[in-house]
N, C-alpha and C positions, 0 to 999 in steps of 0.2 A: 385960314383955318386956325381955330385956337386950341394950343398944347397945354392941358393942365399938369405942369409936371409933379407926380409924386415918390415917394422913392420910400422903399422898402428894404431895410436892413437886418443883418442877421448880430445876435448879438456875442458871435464868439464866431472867431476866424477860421473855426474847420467847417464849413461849406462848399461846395464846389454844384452849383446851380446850372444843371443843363437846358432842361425841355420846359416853359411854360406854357398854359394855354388856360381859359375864361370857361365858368361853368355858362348853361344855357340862359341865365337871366343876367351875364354879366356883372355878376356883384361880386363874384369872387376867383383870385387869380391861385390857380392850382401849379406847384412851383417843385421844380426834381431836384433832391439832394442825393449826387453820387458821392460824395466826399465817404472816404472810408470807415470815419467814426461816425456819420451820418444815415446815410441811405436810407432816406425819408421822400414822403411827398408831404410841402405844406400847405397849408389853404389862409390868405389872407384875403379881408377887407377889401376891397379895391377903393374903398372912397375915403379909408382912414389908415392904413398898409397897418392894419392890427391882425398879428397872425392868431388866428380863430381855430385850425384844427393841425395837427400832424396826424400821418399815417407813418408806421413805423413797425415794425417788424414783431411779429404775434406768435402765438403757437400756433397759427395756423398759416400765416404770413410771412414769408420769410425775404427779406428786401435787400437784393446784394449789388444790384445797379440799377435803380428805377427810370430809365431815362427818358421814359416820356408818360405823360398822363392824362386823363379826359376825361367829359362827362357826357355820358348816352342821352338820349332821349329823355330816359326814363329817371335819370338822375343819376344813376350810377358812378360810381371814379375808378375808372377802365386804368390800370395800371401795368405798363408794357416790362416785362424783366427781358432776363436776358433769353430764356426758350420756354415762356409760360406767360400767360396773362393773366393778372386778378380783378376781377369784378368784385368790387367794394359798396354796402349799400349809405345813404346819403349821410347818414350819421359818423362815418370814416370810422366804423370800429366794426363792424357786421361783417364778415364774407361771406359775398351772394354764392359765385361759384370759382373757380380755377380751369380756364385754356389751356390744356398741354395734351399734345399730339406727339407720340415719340417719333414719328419716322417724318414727319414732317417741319417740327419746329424745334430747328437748333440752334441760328445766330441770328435772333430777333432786331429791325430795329424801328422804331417808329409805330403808331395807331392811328388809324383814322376810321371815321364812320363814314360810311357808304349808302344810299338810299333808306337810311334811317333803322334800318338792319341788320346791316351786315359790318362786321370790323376789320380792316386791311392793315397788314404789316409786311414788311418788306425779310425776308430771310436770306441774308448771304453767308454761305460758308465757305466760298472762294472769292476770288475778285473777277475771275471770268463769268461766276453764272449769279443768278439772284432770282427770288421767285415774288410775287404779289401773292400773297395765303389770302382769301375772303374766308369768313370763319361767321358763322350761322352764331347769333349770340343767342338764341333762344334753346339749338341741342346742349351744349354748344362744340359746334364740330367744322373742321377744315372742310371744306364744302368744294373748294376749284384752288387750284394753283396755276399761276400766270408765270411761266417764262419768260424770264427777261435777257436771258443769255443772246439772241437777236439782236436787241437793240445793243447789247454792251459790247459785243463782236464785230460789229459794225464799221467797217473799211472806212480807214480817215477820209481816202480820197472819195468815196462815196459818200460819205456827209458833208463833205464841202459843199460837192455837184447836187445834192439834195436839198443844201442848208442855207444857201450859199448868202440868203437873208440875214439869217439869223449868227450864221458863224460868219464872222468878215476876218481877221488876221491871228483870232487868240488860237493860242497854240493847242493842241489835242495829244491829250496823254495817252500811252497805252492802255487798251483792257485789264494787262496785270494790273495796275493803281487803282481801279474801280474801285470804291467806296459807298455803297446808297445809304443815305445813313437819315435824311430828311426825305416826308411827303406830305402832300397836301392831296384835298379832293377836292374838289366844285363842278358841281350837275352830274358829269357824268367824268369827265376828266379827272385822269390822275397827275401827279405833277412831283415828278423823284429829282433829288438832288445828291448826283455823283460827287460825291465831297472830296475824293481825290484826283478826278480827271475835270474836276473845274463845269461840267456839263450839266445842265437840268434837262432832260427827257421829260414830254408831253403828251398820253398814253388814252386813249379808250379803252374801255372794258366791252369788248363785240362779241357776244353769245359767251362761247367758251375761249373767248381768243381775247388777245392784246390789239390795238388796233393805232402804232406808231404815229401819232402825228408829225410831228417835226423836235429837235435837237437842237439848244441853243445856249450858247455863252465862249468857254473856252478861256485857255492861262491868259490871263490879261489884263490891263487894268484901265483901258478902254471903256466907252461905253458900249453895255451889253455883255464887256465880257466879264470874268469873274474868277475869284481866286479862293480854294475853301468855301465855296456857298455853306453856311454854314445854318442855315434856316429858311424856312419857305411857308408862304403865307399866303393866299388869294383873297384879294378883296371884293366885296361885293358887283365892281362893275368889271372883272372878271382878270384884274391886272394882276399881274404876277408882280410878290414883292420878294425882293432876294436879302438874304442878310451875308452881305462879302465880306465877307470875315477878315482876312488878310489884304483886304486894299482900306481896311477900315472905312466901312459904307455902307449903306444901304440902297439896292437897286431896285426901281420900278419899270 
């Protein structure tokens, strides 16, 4: 396989680059600045790393940690805060509408599109409990909340005897450490990465319910295991790619 490497730089040292991701044709890489003199989303070139647009903070837009971003179907640049979402239209100056649920959306993190509808983020405000919000983008309205507090409670010794594939020696942190802080989706699978218990859960969405698959990685630096998965990625033939932060690696 051949790597065309190109590299994109920022031209003054207050950046701090969290969440990237690829608009739908590919040509352009949508890029999160939380750095505090920053908090920007920028949009460069992909075939010449020429930054082409920033989004940055409006009278209508107010950007205090943008740390992840994407683009819908429709073109849209879906922009996750910290307990609100903005839908931006393609020209990165328009706001379509504003996500904010008061009794539902308070410590946002992550977006992902779902059956090309619907938009998923993850809400934790404890490290015991965490929710999946599906959020209707066309009312736009929290439509189902998924419990995840099951899976994150989840008896060590019972995910041994359950996992026993998938976790072989890495170590398993408590519930209090719980972190969901990365996901992905692919078909129907959701795919969450516990950033502080080292674990990535493997999730169906079944009617109104979650539908557990399997629990895999654990502290370790092992293969399989992981330490800070700190990114997550599904590629087309349906592999899980892990970004291990702390064993400096990338896992497939």
């Amino acid at each position: 396989m051949l790597f065309k490497r190109r590299f994109i730089t920022y031209n003054n040292h207050d950046c701090l680059p969290v969440g990237v991701s690829l608009t739908n044709d590919d040509s352009t890489l949508l890029s999160c600045d939380v750095h505090v003199s920053s908090n920007c989303v920028r949009l460069y070139n992909v075939q010449n790393g020429q930054l082409t647009h920033r989004i940055s903070s409006t009278h209508e837009t107010q950007l205090d940690h943008p740390s992840a971003a994407m683009m819908n179907l429709r073109d849209q640049i879906v922009i996750k805060e910290h307990n609100h979402i903005y839908v931006v239209d393609s020209d990165c100056e328009t706001l379509i509408k504003t996500i904010y649920d008061r009794s539902s959306m308070k410590n946002l993190y992550g977006v992902c599109l779902y059956e090309n509808k619907y938009l998923l983020t993850i809400d934790q405000q404890r490290a015991e409990n965490g929710r999946v919000l599906m959020i209707d983008q066309d009312t736009p309205q929290v439509v189902h909340s998924f419990d995840l507090s099951p899976i994150i409670l989840e008896d060590e010794n019972l995910i041994r005897q359950k996992y026993n594939r998938e976790i072989l020696n890495g170590r398993i942190l408590p519930p209090q450490t719980s972190k969901l802080r990365f996901f992905a989706v692919k078909n129907e699978r959701i795919y969450i990465s516990d950033l502080g218990r080292s674990l990535i859960y493997v999730t169906n969405i079944h009617g109104q319910m979650l539908d557990h698959q399997f629990t895999f990685g654990g502290t370790g630096n092992q293969p399989g295991e992981c330490y800070d998965p700190a990114g997550l990625v599904i590629d087309a033939g349906g592999n899980i790619i892990n970004a291990d932060s702390k064993n400096d690696r990338i896992q497939v």
